[in-house]
SEZANU-437881 format. One line per 10 residues: number of its first residue (from 1); for each residue y negated, x negated, z negated of C-alpha. Coordinates in steps of 0.5 Angstrom, whole numbers, plus 500, padded with zeros to 3 digits. Each point is the difference from the previous one (the first is absolute). Layout:
N
NUM = Y:X:Z  ...
This chain:
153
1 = 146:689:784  496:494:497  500:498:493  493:501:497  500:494:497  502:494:504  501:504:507  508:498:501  504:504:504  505:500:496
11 = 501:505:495  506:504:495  500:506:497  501:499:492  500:508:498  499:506:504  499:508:496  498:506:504  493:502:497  499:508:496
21 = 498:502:505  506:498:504  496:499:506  499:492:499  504:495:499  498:494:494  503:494:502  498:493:497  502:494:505  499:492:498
31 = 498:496:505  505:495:502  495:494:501  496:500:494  503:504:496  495:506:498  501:507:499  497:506:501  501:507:502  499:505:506
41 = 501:507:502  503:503:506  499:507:501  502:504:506  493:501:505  500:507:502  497:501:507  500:507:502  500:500:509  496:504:504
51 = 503:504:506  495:499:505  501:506:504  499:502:508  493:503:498  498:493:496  500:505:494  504:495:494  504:503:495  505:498:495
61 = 507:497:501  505:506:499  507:499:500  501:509:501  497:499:506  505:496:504  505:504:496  499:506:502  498:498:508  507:497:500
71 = 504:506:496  497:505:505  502:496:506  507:499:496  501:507:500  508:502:501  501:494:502  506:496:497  494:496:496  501:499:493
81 = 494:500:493  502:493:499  499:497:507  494:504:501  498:497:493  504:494:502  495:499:506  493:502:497  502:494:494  501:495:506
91 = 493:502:503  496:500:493  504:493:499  498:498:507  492:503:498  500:496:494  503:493:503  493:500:505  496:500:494  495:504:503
101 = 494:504:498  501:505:506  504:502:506  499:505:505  504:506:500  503:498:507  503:493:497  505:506:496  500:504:504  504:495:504
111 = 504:497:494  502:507:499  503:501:508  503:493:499  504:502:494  502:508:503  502:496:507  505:497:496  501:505:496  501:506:505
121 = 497:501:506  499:506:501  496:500:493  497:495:503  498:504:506  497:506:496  495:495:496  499:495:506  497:508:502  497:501:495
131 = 497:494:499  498:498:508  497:508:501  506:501:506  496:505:504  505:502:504  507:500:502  499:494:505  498:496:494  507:502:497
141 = 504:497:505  496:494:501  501:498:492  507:502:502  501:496:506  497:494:497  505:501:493  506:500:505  498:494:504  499:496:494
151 = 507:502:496  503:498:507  497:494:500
């Protein structure tokens, strides 16, 4: 931020409030260099994403729907509620970091393999299965051969 008046880079915060709606933040600042003062307002930028899917239809980013794909996966595994919302928070954070407006369905599909993988891999194989349409039990063995050569590597 520049001061409006002479341009400086340099700036103090003088007063900072919360406005009534709490949803911005007034603060005065005072320019280091020539002294003058004036007040800006910060607010949080909503930015909805969009989920581009296989089909090239878009919908909204939703948080239940990556919950939900990996509690099945999850199912009687020794996988606890927080480290699946553990992981969804990672993912969400990871998708706000980019500051993108779109992202495939693909892109969190495989955030979602990474976490499992880590997580437990046999959660991660009923994903990966679900997610890369395994058409058959050589497709199975194949993700799992693949699984073993890396955990040995």
């Amino acid at each position: 931020m520049k001061c409006p008046f002479c341009g400086a880079d340099e700036l103090k915060v003088i007063d900072s409030r919360p406005n009534l709606d709490n949803n911005t933040i007034r603060r005065r600042r005072e320019c280091i260099d020539c002294s003058s003062r004036f007040t800006t307002y910060e607010r949080i930028e909503d930015v909805s994403l969009m989920v581009v899917k296989k089909d090239n239809t878009r919908e909204e980013f939703n948080r239940n729907k990556i919950t939900r794909g990996i509690v099945r996966a999850c199912e009687k595994r020794p996988v606890s509620a927080q480290q699946i919302d553990d992981i969804v928070t990672r993912i969400e954070q990871k998708l706000a970091n980019q500051m993108k407006k779109e992202i495939s369905s693909q892109e969190i599909g495989e955030m979602v393999m990474a976490e499992l993988k880590i997580l437990d891999e046999v959660a991660y194989v009923r994903f990966a299965s679900v997610y890369k349409s395994f058409r058959d039990i050589d497709t199975f063995v194949t993700e799992i051969r693949k699984m073993l050569h890396e955990k040995r590597q």
